[in-house]
C-alpha positions in Angstrom: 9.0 -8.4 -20.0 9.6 -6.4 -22.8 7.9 -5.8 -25.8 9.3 -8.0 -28.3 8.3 -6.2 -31.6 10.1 -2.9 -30.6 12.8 -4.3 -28.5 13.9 -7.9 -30.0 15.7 -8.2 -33.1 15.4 -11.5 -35.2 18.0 -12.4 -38.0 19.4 -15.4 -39.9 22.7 -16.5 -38.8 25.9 -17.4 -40.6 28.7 -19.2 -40.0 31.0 -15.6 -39.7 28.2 -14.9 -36.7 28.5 -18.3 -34.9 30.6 -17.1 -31.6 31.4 -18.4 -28.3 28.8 -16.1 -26.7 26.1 -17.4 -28.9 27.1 -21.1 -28.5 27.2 -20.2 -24.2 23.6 -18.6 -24.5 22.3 -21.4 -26.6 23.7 -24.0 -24.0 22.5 -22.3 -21.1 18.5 -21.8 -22.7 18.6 -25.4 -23.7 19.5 -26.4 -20.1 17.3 -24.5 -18.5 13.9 -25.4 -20.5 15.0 -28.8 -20.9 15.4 -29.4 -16.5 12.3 -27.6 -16.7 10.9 -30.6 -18.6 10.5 -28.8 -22.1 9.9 -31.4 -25.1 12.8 -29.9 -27.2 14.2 -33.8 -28.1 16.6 -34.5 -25.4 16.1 -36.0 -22.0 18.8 -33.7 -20.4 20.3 -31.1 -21.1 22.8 -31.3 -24.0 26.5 -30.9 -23.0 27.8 -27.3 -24.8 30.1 -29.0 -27.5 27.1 -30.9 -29.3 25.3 -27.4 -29.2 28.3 -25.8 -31.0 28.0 -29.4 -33.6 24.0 -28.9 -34.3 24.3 -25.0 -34.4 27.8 -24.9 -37.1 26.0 -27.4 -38.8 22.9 -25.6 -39.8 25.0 -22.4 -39.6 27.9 -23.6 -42.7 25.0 -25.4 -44.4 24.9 -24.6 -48.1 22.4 -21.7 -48.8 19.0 -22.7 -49.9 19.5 -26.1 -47.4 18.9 -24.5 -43.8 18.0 -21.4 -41.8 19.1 -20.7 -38.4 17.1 -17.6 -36.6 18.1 -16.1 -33.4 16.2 -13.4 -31.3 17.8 -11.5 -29.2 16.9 -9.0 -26.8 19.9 -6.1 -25.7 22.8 -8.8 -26.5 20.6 -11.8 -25.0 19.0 -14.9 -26.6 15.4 -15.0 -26.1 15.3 -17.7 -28.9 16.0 -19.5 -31.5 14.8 -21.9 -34.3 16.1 -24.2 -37.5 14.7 -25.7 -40.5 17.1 -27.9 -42.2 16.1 -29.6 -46.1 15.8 -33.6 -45.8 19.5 -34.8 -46.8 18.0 -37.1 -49.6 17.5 -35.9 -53.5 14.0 -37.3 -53.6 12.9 -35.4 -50.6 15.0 -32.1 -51.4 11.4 -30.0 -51.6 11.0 -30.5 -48.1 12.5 -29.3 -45.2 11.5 -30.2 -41.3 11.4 -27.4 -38.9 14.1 -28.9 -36.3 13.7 -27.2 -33.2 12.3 -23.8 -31.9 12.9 -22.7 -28.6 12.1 -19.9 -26.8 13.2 -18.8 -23.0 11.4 -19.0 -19.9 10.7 -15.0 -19.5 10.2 -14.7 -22.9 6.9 -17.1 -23.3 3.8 -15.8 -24.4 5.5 -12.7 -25.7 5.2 -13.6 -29.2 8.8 -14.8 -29.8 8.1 -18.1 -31.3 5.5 -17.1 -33.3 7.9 -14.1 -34.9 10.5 -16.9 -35.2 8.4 -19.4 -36.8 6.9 -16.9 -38.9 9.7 -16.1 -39.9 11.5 -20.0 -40.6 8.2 -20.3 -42.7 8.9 -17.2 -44.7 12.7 -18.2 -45.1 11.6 -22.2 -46.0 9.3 -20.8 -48.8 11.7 -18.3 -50.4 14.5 -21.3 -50.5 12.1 -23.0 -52.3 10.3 -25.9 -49.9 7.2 -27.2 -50.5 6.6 -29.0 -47.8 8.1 -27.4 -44.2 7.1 -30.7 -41.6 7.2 -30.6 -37.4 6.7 -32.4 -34.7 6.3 -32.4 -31.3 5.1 -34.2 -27.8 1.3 -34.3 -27.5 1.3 -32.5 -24.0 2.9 -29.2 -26.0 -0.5 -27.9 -26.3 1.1 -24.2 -27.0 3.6 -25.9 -29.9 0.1 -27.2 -31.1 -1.7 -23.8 -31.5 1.5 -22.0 -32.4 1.9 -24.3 -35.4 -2.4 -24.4 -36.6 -2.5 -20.8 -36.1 0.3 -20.9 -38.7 -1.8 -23.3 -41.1 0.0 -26.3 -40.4 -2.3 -29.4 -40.4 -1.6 -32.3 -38.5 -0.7 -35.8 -41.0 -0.3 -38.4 -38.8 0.3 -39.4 -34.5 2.6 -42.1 -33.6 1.2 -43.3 -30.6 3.5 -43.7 -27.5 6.3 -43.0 -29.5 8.1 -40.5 -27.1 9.2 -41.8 -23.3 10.3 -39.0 -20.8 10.2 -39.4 -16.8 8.6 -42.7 -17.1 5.4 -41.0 -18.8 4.9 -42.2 -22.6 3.6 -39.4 -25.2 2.2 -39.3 -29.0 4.2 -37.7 -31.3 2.7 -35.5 -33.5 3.2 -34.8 -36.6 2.0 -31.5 -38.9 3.0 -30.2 -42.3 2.7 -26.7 -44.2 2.0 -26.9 -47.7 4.1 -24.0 -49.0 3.4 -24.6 -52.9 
């Protein structure tokens, strides 16, 4: 595996960088982590034209409302991750960290915590207050990820989540960027 700080880059994507490429390696990442029973919010993988939906979405999103991050490796995703605010006025300080994912050979490299880090960096200088999470109770590397980080968990909804027949907490953290 490579080294990830002198061989990935990270950067914030617009909607003039969306491409088919991007859309076809975002697809194909999903797929694979989510048959491999990652926690990432769908029960199967995610059919290719709701990818391109989610991902112009936060990409066209007015500046200051959403960041979308990719990491790539020589042309490749290794992975990606989105904050987007909360759509209502009275909850326009806070944002919710949607999704970060990050691919099979490039766990425990460092990727997601570069990414996050960085989602956390972006969230503050747009202006959040409050950057929230959650995530599947058996995600015990999501959990340290996000503590390291100083997120603190606020609440567990108790067999909130069913996958393969198995029920799960949900988990709930928040990052007090003020």
């Amino acid at each position: 595996m490579p080294r990830p700080d002198t061989t990935l880059s990270v950067h914030s994507l617009s909607d003039g960088e969306l491409d088919e490429t991007l859309i076809d390696q975002t697809t194909e990442l999903l797929g694979e982590l989510i048959a491999g029973g990652a926690a990432l919010g769908w029960l199967s993988p995610p059919p290719r034209a709701e990818i391109a939906a989610v991902l112009s979405r936060i990409a066209t999103a007015p500046d200051g409302s959403a960041t979308l991050l990719v990491a790539r490796h020589e042309g490749r995703l290794a992975g990606f991750g989105f904050w987007e605010r909360y759509a209502r006025p009275t909850f326009a300080r806070h944002a919710d960290l949607v999704l970060l994912a990050v691919g099979d050979s490039w766990q425990g490299a460092g990727v997601g915590r570069r990414l996050c880090g960085e989602l956390v960096a972006s969230a503050r200088r747009a202006g959040v207050e409050k950057l929230t999470v959650d995530f599947r109770d058996d995600n015990v590397r999501a959990q340290a990820l996000y503590e390291s980080l100083g997120f603190r968990r606020y609440g567990v909804l108790g067999d909130f989540v069913v996958a393969g027949g198995q029920r799960f907490d949900r988990m709930m953290y928040v990052l007090d960027l003020r």
